[in-house]
Structures are given as structure tokens and as C-alpha cells.
N, C-alpha and C positions, 0 to 999 in steps of 0.2 A: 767792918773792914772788907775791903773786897777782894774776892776770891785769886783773881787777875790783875796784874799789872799792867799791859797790852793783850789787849784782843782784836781778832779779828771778824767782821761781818760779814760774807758772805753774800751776796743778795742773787737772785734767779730769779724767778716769779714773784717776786714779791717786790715791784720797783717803787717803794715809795716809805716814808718815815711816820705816817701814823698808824697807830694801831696794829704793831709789828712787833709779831712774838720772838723772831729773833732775837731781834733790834731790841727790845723791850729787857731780853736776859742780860744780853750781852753788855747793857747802859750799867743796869743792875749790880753786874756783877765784876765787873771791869772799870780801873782808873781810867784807860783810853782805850780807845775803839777805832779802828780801822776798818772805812766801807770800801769793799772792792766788787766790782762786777767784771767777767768775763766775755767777752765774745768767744765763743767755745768753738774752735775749729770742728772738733767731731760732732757739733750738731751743725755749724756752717756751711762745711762742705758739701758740693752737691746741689745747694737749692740755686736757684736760679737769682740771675746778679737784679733781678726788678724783684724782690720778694719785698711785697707789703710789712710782714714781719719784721723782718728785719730792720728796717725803714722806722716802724714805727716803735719797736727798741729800742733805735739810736736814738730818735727823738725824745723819748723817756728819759734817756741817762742822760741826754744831756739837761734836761729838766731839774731832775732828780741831782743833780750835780751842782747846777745851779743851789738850789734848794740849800746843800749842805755846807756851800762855800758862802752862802747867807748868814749862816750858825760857826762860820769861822772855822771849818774843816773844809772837805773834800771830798771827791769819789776817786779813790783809783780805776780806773778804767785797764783794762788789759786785751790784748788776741793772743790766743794761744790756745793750747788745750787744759781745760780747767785741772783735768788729772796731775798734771804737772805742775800748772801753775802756782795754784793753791799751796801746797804744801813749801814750793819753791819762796812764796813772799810770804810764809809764814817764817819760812827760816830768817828771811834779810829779816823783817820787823822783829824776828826774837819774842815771838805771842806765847803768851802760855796756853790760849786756848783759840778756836774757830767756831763762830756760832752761823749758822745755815737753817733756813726752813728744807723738812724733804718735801718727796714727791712721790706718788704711789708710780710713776713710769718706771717701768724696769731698766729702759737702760740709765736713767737717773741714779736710780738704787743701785747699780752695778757700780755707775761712778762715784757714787760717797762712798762707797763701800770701802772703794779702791783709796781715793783719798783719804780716809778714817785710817785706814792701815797706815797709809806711809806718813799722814800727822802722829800717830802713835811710837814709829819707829823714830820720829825727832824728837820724839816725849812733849806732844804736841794736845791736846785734850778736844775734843770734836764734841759740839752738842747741835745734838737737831732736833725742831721742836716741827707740831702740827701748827699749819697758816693756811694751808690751803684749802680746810674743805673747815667743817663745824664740829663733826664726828666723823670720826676714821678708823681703818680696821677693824681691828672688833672691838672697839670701844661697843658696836650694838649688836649683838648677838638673840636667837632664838631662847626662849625657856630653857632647850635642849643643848643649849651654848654651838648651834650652829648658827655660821652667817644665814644671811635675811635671804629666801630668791622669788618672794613677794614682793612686789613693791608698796602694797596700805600696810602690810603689818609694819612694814621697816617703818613706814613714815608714820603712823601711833607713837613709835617706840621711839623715834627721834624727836617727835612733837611733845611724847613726856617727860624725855630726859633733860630739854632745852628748859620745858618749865618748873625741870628740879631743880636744876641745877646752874641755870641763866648761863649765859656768856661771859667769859672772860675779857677783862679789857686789858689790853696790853699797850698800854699808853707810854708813850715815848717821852713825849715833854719835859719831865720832873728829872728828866736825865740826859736831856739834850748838851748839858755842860760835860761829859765825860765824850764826848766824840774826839777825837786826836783833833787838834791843832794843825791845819795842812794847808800850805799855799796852795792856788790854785792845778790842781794836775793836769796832766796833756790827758784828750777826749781824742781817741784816731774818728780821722773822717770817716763817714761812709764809704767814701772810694777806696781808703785804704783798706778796707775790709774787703774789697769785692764788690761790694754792692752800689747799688743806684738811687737815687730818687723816685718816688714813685706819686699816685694820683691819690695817695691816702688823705680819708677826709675824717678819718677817726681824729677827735681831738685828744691827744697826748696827754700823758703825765699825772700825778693826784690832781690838781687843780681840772684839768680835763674831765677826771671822772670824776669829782664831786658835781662838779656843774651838770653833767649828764644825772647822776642822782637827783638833783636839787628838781632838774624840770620832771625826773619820772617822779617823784611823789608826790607831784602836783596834778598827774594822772594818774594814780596808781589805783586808785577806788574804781576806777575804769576798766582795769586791766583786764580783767576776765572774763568780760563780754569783746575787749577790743582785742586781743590777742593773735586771732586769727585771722586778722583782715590784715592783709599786704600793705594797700594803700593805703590803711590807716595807721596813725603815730600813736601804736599802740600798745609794744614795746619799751623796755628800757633802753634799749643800745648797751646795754651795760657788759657784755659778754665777755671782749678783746680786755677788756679793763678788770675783769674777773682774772680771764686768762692770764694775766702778766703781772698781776697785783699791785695793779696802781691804783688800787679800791680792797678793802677788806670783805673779805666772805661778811664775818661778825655785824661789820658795820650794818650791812645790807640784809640779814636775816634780823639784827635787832630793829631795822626800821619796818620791814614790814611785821613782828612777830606786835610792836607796837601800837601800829597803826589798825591791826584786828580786823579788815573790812575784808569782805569775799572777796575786793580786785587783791589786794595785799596776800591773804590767806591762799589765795592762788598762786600768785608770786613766790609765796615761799616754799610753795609745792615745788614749782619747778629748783629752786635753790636742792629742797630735797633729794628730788633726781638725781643733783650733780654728787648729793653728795655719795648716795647710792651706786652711782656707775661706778666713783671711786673706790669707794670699799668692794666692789667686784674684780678689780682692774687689781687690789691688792691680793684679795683671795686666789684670784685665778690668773696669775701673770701670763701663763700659756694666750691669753686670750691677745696680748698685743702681740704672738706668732701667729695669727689668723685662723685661731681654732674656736671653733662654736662654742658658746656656752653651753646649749644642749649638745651633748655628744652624737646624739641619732641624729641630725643634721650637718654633722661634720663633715663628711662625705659626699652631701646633696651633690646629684649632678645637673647641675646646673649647665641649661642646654648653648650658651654663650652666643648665641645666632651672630654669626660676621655683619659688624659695621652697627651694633646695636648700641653696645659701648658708646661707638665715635660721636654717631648723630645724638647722643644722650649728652655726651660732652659737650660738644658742638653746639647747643639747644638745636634740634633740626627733626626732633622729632614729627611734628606734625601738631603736637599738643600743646594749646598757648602756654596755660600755666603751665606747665612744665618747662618747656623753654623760656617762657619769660623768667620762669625762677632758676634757670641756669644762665642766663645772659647775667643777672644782676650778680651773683656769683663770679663769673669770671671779669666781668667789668668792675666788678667791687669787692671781692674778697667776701662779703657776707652774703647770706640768704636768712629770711623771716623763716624763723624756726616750723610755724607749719609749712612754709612748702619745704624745709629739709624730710619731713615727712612724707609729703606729696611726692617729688622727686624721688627719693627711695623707694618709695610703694611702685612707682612706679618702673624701676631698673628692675628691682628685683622681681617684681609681680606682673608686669607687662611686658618687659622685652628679655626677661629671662637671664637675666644677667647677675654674676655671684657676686653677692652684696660687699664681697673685700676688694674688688676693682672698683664699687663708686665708696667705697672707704678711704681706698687709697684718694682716691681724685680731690674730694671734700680733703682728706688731710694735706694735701701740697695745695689746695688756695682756699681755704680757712682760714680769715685772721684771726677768728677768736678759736684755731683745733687747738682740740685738748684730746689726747688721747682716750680717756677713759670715758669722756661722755660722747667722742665724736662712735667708737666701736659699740659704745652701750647706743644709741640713737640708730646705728646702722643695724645692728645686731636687734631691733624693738621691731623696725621695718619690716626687716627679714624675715622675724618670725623664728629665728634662729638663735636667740637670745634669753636674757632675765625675764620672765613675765612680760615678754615680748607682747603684741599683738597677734592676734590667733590666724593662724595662715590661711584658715578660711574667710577670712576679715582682710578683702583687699578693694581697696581705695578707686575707687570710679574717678580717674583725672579730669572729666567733662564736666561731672555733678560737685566735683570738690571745686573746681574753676569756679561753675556758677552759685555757688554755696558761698562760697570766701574771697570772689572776687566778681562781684554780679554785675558792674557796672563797667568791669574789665578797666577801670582806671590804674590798677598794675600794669597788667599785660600792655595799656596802650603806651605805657612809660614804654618799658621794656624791647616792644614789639611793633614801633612805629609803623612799619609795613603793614599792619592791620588796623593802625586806629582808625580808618574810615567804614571799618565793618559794623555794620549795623549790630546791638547788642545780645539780639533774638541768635546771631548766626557765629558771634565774636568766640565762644566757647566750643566751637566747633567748626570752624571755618568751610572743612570741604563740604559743608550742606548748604552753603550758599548758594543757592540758582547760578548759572552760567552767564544768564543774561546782566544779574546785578555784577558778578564779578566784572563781565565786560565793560560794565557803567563806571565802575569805582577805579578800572581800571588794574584789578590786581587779579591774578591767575592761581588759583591753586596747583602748586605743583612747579611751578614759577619762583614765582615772587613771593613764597610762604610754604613751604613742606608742605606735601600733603601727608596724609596719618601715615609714619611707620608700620605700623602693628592698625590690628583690630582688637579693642580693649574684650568685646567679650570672648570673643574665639581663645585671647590671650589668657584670658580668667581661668577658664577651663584646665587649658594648658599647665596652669598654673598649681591649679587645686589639686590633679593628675598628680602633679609633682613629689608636692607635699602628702601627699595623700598616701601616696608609694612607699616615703621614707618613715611615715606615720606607721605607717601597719608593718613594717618590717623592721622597725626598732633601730633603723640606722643605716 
């Protein structure tokens, strides 16, 4: 017999109908089910009316909507603020319960929280389950039952748990007949929102990310030798489709834990990572107020040299890979995860700049940010983080150029103004003789930055730095 008469669903990050733990209780344990989605003013507000995000949202829901009114239900769509919302069509529908995946973001958690109370004051029953990572909180703790601030011990102890204990399948199908019954519902436009159309070429929706799945596991045995290279399709593209859960964590950690190959086994390292930044982001919420995970670096001062920022933002540095990997960023919402590394080693370890301004930057055009892996990735740069990288351990932007981009087939996407630069000089441009610049026709200083900064003088600078707040404990 089932628990519920009417429920409600909930959906956030999780826009799609397989392998949805919500979804999955909610079928379970409820006659009927109502899917709703928010457009949530208090996260709306503020962003800019062109946000890829946003954009690529709506396109989901209206997916995902489609999808359900295939199965003879529907999506409620709503604008408003969810704090309100939520409890407000719990009441019209008369649900005896609401089922929601969380989120480790604090202000997420502030908002169930809120919501949980006032569904409780309607005598309304609130369940939230884990979807978005594989293990969370302290589900993995040390012998000593503290959180992990290693990253191999954490991932042993994930890698043994997952093989104790396998993946849960939270398959929807066998209860697809308990969805409520719903003519089609109004979907507000984009415009009504606020928002715009944009140049997004991420392909939308579940159908979107399995297809993107489907072609990386046909390179996935690849992966770990290809990874690093820009111009190569080496990569899942899977991230924005993580982000928004139009793809399951599970699906994608049981594909590669399966497929057992070093490009796979590498893959699911990185899946690890995420889920590691997570359970940090739960242990230490301080951290999404811009506080270091190491305390003795909380303080760094950080010498912020004027217009250092800008030209970083700008790509105008002087440094291809660098600026090619900020052009593809602002021109596309994404950047290949090594150069989110390169560029960060770079802010913070070359032009001296505090790693929470290129946090901020990467978080307003990030389509796949996610808070806890975007602050754990900035915080690893930094050096100022979880088992970060060692602050004496800073990134040569020249040698990582010619190391992971030797043939500059990135940078010449990117950086058209140089693709005539012969390859010998393309990773360095202002060493090109004067006389081939005149031949080529292009001027360093000109028509291409010349170098901002001088990387080794900057190194120095750098090591100075840390080095100070090293020996004086903060």
C-alpha cells in the first residue's frame, strides 16, 4: 500500500527521469506524483539576460517536459521563489509529501531547510535523498572518523566502499504509471524570464547526454593519455550534463568502474575528485564565504597588481595558452580542464592575483560551475586548499603551452592573430625576430600583447610569498 496519496517531485539538478532517486521514492511510495520545476528568482536574479545557463535550463525543461507529457503527465513549470513556491502548490495539490534530491551548497541547504519547516507547519512531510555525488558527507570518514584532507586515502576508501557495496539503481520505469495524469502545462518563455537566447552548442536534455556518453565510451580507453591535450577530443564534454543532471553520477561511475581500462580508471578519478570537493564543501561551508581551507593562508596578501585581473580576464596577457584558454571561456562558457589549471596557476602564481577574484570570474561563465568543485579546483591552484598543489610547484605557462599544445592547433583556433607564427616562436611570440614579425606582418605589442609579467621574476615573487605565510603559520 502506498505510503502517499499525492506527492510531489521536486526537481533542481537533477532534470531528467532515469535513474532518479527522488523520482525513484517518490513513484515508489506515492499513488500520484507531481513534477514541478522552479525558476527561482533568488538564484535568477542578478545574472545577466544572455546567461548560457539559463538558456540551457530552459532547453532541458522543455525537454524533460516533453518527455513526461509522452507518459501522459506533465512538468509544472513555475517563476517565482522556490521558498514560497513550493510549500504554496503543495497546499493547492493537498500532497501529503515532497520528494527533492539535496545539495551540499549552503545556500541550497538554507533553502530546504526553510522550505522543510513551512511543508511541516502544513503537516506536509519533506524527503530528500543523495543524487548528486556517489558518496557524501561522511558516509567516508578516516579510521579516526574524521573527514578525508588527502585526496588517495579518500579515493582507496571510495574505490573500496563502491566495490562493497555496488551502486544503487534507482530506476524509474516499473513506476512510470504512478505520475499524475496532466494535460499539457504552460512552459514560460525565455523572455519571460528575463533572459535571452544564446550561442549555446551544448546539446540539451537526457537524450543529449547519453549521446555525448555513447561517443565518450567509444574513446574512453583513450582518455588518459588524451586528456590533456586542448585540441584533441579527448574529453567527455560530460560536465554541464553532470551539473544539471540530465545524466546520472551512478550511470557514469558504473560505466567506467566496468569498463576497468587505465583511460576509464582515470575517468573515474576524476568523477572521485567531484565527489571529494563535495564532501569538503559539506564539512566546511565557511569555504563558499571565501575562506581558505588552510587557515594559515587565509589571510595571504596577495599583492593584486592594477589591471592584472583585467588583462587575465580579457585574455590580453601576452601568454597564448593562457589567453587562448580564456577566449574559449568567454566565447563558450567552457574551458578543458587542464588549462582551468594552467590559467589559475597562472592568476594566482604569475600575476599575483587572490585566487577568489578568478573564482568569482570562472563562477559567472562556467556552464558546467558547480560550486564545490569550481572552489575545490581554485583552492588546488592556489595552493591554498585540500591537498592542494605545493606552492612551490608553480606552472611554467610557456612549457605547459609547448607540452600540451605543441603544434598550437588550440591557440591558432583561439588566437587567429598568431596562426601565421611559425611553431618554434608560437609559445612565446615576443622572441620572434622583428624582421619575421615585419614579414608576417604582425607586431608584438600591436596586434598580440606583449608578455604582461616576466614568469620567472614572477615565480620568485611568488615563492616570497608563500614562503612568508609558510614560516609564520598564517
Amino acid at each position: 500500500m502506498p505510503d502517499y496519496d499525492t506527492a510531489l517531485l521536486w526537481l533542481r539538478r537533477d532534470l531528467r527521469l532515469g535513474d532518479h532517486a527522488a523520482l525513484h521514492h517518490a513513484l515508489k511510495t506515492s499513488r500520484r506524483v507531481y513534477p514541478v520545476f522552479v525558476f527561482d528568482r533568488d538564484i535568477l536574479e542578478g545574472l545577466p539576460a544572455a546567461d548560457r545557463r539559463v538558456d540551457f535550463i530552459h532547453r532541458c525543461v522543455v525537454l524533460l517536459k516533453a518527455d513526461l507529457e509522452a507518459l501522459g503527465s506533465s512538468l509544472i513549470v513555475l517563476h517565482g521563489r522556490a521558498r514560497e513556491a513550493i510549500p504554496r502548490l503543495a497546499a493547492e495539490l493537498r500532497v501529503g509529501a515532497v520528494f527533492f534530491n539535496h545539495d551540499e551548497d549552503p545556500a541550497a541547504i538554507a533553502r530546504d531547510a526553510a522550505v522543510t519547516a513551512e511543508l511541516r507547519r502544513l503537516g506536509v512531510v519533506a524527503h530528500d535523498y543523495k543524487d548528486v555525488v556517489i558518496f557524501e558527507r561522511d558516509e567516508l570518514l578516516t579510521q579516526a572518523g574524521r573527514p578525508f584532507s588527502v585526496f588517495t586515502p579518500y579515493r582507496n576508501a571510495w574505490l573500496k566502499k563502491l566495490g562493497t557495496e555496488g551502486l544503487a539503481d534507482y530506476s524509474t520505469a516499473p513506476y512510470q504509471d504512478r505520475l499524475a495524469p496532466l494535460s499539457p502545462q504552460p512552459l514560460p518563455p525565455l523572455a519571460s524570464l528575463g533572459f535571452s537566447p544564446t550561442d549555446l552548442v551544448v546539446p540539451a536534455g537526457e537524450k543529449g547526454a547519453q549521446a555525448l556518453l555513447a561517443d565518450f565510451l567509444e574513446r574512453i580507453d583513450r582518455y588518459r593519455e588524451a586528456r590533456d591535450y586542448p585540441a584533441v577530443k579527448g574529453v567527455s564534454y560530460l560536465s554541464t550534463h553532470l551539473r544539471f543532471g540530465t545524466i546520472s553520477i551512478r550511470q557514469l561511475a558504473a560505466a567506467a568502474w566496468a569498463r576497468g581500462t587505465a583511460g576509464a580508471q582515470a575517468w573515474l578519478t576524476e568523477l572521485i575528485w567531484r565527489d571529494f570537493f563535495h564532501q569538503l564543501l559539506w564539512q566546511r561551508p565557511d569555504l563558499a564565504q571565501g575562506r581558505a581551507y588552510q587557515a594559515r593562508y587565509d589571510q595571504l596578501p596577495w599583492p593584486n597588481p592594477p589591471g592584472h585581473l583585467q588583462a587575465w580576464c580579457e585574455a590580453h596577457t601576452g601568454y597564448p595558452l593562457v589567453d587562448a584558454a580564456m577566449r574559449q571561456l568567454n566565447q563558450t562558457g567552457y574551458m578543458h580542464n587542464r588549462l582551468r589549471m594552467v590559467t589559475a596557476s597562472f592568476l594566482t602564481k604569475d600575476l599575483l592575483v587572490d585566487w577568489r577574484l578568478g573564482e568569482a570570474y570562472f563562477a559567472a561563465r562556467l556552464l558546467d560551475f558547480d560550486l564545490a568543485a569550481n572552489n575545490g579546483g581554485w583552492q588546488w591552484a592556489a595552493s591554498t586548499g585540500c591537498d592542494a598543489q605545493p606552492w612551490f610547484r608553480i606552472f611554467n605557462p610557456v612549457t605547459q603551452s609547448q607540452k600540451f599544445d605543441p603544434q598550437g592547433k588550440f591557440i591558432r583556433r583561439y588566437l587567429p592573430e598568431l596562426a601565421r607564427v611559425p611553431d618554434a616562436y608560437l609559445h612565446a611570440p615576443w622572441t620572434l625576430p622583428p624582421a619575421q614579425q615585419q614579414a608576417l606582418g604582425l607586431t608584438i605589442g600591436r596586434d598580440y600583447p606583449a608578455p604582461l609579467i616576466d614568469h620567472a621574476v614572477m615565480r620568485q615573487n611568488a615563492l616570497a610569498l608563500f614562503k612568508a605565510a609558510a614560516a609564520s603559520g598564517g
